[in-house]
Structures are given as structure tokens and as C-alpha cells.
N, C-alpha and C positions, 0 to 999 in steps of 0.2 A: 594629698600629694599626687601628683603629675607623673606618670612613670617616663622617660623619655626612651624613644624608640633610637637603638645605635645605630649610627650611619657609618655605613662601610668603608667610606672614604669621606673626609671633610670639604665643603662645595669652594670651587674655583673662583679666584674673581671671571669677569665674565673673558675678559682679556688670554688667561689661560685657557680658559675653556673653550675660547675661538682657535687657540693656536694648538690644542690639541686635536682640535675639527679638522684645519687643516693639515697637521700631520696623516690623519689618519686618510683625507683623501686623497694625499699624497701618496697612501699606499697601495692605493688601489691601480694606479696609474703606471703603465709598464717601465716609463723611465723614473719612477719612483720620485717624482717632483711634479707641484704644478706650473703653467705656463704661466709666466709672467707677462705686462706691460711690453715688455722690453723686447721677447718671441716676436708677439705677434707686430709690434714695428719694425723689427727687421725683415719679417718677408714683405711688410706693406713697402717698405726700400726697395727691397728686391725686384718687386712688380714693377715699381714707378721709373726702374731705372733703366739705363740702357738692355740690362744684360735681361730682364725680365719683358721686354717687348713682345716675345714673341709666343706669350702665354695670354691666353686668353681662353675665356669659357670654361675654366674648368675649378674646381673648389679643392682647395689644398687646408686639410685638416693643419690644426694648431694645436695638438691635444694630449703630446707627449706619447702618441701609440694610443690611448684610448679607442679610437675608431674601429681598433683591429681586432679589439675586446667584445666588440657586435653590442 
């Protein structure tokens, strides 16, 4: 007979276990979310549009306060 080793927690499908990944790097992040799709096209808007004309040269994090974290 086989003794079986107990597992402390039963394994996730992988699906779970991706969105508990993401939870948890969502915690690490000051506004406590990650940046979607959706962020970073709106400042791509921003730029292209009238009101963004007059930025140029310079790099504007997308990273929820991340950057501030070093």
C-alpha cells in the first residue's frame, strides 16, 4: 500500500489559479487593481487628440502608482 501525502489545499483548475495570480498582483499595486486595455487607450486618446497636443517627449506611467513603489 501507497501511503498518500495530504495536501493542504485541493489543486485549482488552472483558470482559478490564474485569477487568484491576478488577484494577488492586484494587491501589490497602490490603487489595488491592474490596468486594463481600456487605461492605457484612453491616454492613447488623449495624446492623439486636440487637448494632448501639446505633450510631447515625455513618458507617462500607466501602472496604477506602481512606479512610485521604486
Amino acid at each position: 500500500m501507497r501511503s498518500r501525502q495530504a495536501r493542504s489545499r485541493p489543486a485549482l483548475p488552472a483558470a482559478d489559479r490564474f485569477d487568484e495570480l491576478l488577484e494577488r498582483a492586484a494587491a501589490t499595486v497602490p490603487q489595488h487593481q491592474l490596468v486594463t486595455i481600456e487605461d492605457v487607450g484612453g491616454l492613447a486618446a488623449f495624446l492623439v487628440s486636440d487637448a494632448g497636443r501639446h505633450i510631447t517627449g515625455t513618458i507617462i506611467p500607466v501602472d496604477g502608482g506602481q512606479h512610485l513603489l521604486g
